[in-house]
C-alpha positions in Angstrom: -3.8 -1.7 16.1 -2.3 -0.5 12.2 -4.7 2.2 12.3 -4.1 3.4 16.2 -0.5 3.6 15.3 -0.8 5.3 12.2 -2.5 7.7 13.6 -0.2 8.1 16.6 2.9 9.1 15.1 0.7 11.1 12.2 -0.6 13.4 15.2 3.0 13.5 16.8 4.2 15.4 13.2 1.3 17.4 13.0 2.0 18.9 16.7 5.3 19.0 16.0 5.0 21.0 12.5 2.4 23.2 14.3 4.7 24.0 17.2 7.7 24.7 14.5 5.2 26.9 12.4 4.2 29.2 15.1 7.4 29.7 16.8 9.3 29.9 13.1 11.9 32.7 13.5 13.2 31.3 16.6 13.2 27.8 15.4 14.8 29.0 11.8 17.8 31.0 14.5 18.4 28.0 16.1 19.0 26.4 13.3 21.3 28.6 11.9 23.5 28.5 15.6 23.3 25.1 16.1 23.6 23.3 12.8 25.4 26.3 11.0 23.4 26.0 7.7 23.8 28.7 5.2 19.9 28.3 4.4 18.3 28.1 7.5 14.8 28.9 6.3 14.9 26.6 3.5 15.6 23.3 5.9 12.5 25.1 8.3 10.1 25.2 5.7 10.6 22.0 4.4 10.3 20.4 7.6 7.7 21.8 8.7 5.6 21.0 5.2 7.2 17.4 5.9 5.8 17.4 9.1 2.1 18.8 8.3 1.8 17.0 4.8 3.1 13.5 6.4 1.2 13.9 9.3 -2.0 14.5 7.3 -1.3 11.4 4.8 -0.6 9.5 7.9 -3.8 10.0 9.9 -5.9 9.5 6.8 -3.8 6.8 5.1 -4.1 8.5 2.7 -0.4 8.1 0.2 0.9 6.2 3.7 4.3 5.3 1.9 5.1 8.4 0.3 4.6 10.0 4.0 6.5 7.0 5.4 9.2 7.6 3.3 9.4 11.3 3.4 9.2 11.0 7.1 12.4 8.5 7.5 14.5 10.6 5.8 13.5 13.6 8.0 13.9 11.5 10.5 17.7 10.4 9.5 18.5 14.1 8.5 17.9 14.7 11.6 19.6 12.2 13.9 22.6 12.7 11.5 22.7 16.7 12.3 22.3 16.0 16.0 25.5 13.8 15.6 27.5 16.6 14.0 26.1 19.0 16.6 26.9 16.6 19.7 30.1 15.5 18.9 31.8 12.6 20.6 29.3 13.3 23.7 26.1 12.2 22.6 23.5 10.9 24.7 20.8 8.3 23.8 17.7 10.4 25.3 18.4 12.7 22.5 18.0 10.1 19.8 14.9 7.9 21.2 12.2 10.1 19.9 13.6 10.6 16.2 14.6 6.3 16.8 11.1 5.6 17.5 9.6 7.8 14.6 11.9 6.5 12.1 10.8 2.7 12.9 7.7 3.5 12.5 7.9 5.4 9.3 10.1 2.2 8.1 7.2 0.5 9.2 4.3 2.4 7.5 6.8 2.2 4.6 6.7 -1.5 4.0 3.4 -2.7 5.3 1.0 0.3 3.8 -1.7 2.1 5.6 -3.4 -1.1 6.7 -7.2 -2.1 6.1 -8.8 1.4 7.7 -7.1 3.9 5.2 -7.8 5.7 2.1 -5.4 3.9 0.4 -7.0 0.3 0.7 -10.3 2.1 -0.1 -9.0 3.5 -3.5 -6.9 0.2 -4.2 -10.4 -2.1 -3.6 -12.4 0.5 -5.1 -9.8 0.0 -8.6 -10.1 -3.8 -8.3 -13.6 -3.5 -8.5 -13.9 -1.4 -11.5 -11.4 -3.6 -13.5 -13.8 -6.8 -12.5 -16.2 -4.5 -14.0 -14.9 -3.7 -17.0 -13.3 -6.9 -18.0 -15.9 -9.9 -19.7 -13.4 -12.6 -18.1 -14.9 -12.3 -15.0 -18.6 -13.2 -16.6 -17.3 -16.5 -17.8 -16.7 -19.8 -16.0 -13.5 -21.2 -16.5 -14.3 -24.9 -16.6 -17.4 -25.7 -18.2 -18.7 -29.1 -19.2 -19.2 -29.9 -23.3 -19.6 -33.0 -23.8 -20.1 -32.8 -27.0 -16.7 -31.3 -28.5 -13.7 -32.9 -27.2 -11.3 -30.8 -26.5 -7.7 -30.6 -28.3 -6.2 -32.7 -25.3 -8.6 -35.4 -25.6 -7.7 -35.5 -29.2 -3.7 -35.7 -29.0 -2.2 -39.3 -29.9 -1.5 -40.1 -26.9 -5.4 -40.2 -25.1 -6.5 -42.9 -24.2 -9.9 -42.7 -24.2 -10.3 -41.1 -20.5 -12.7 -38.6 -20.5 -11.1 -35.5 -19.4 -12.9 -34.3 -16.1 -13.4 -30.8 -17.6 -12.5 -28.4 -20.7 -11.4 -24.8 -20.5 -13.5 -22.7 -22.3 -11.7 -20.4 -24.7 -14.6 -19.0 -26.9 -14.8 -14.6 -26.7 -18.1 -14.4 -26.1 -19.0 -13.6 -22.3 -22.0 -15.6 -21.1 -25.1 -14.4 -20.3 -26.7 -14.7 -17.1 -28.6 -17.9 -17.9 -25.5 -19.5 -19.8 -23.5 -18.8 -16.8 -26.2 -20.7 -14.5 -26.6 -23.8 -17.1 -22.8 -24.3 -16.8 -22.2 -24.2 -13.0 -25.5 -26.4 -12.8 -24.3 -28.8 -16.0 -22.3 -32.2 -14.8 -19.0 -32.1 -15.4 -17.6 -34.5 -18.2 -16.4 -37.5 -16.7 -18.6 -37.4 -13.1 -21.7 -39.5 -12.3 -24.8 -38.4 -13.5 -27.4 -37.8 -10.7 
């Protein structure tokens, strides 16, 4: 459903950046009537690269919250101008569309691309490489010595409980074997089998 809407409203900016590119002049004139803006083909050209680059990001979730966020405040730019144009008679039908595009970039903005984007794949893709690269991940964290008690089982106030596992803090990573000895090694404290 994540990925049906994203790429909804990404191809609803595409079209509309496509139809703004190839009727430009007439779109840049009407801005310059309606709105009276001194740089008419400034605001067009950045609206319409809005429109294209969001739409794009949007459709491949690809940088979903930069588009998300560029896209709301499009989106408010331009349901603010439509106020100034309207005056005290607006009418809700010309709001709805920009309303509806605006949730949805709010949307997009805090939840992400969702599961089907490039942007999961490149965040999964980086936790995977930092497992990689990092030796902590090699070792298991509670491993059975019964032979070396650790510092809590020394501390005045033990009471001669066996603790039911010590935290291994040596630097070394395990090998492959070490690693299979301690998850198949009893844990101090448990029955023997």
């Amino acid at each position: 459903g994540l990925t049906l809407l994203r790429i909804a409203v990404g191809g609803i900016l595409i079209a509309h950046g496509v139809q703004r590119l190839l009727g430009f002049e007439a779109w840049q004139d009407e801005l310059a009537v309606q709105f009276a803006l001194l740089e008419p083909s400034t605001v067009a050209q950045t609206l319409i690269a809005i429109e294209l680059a969001g739409g794009l990001g949007f459709i491949l979730g690809w940088f979903t919250r930069l588009s998300a966020l560029a896209l709301t405040c499009s989106v408010g730019v331009a349901i603010v101008l439509e106020l100034a144009r309207q005056g005290d008679r607006w009418t809700l039908e010309s709001f709805e569309g920009p309303f509806l595009l605006g949730v949805c970039a709010m949307f997009f903005l805090l939840a992400g691309g969702g599961p089907a984007s490039i942007d999961e794949w490149l965040r999964a893709r980086a936790r995977r490489k930092a497992i990689q690269n990092d030796d902590t991940w090699l070792r298991h964290p509670y491993v059975a010595d019964p032979d070396e008690p650790s510092s809590w089982e020394r501390s005045p106030g033990y009471a001669g409980y066996e603790r039911p596992y010590s935290y291994d803090t040596s630097d070394e990573p395990m090998s492959e074997h070490e690693y299979e000895d301690s998850i198949n090694r009893p844990l101090a404290g448990s029955p023997r089998r």
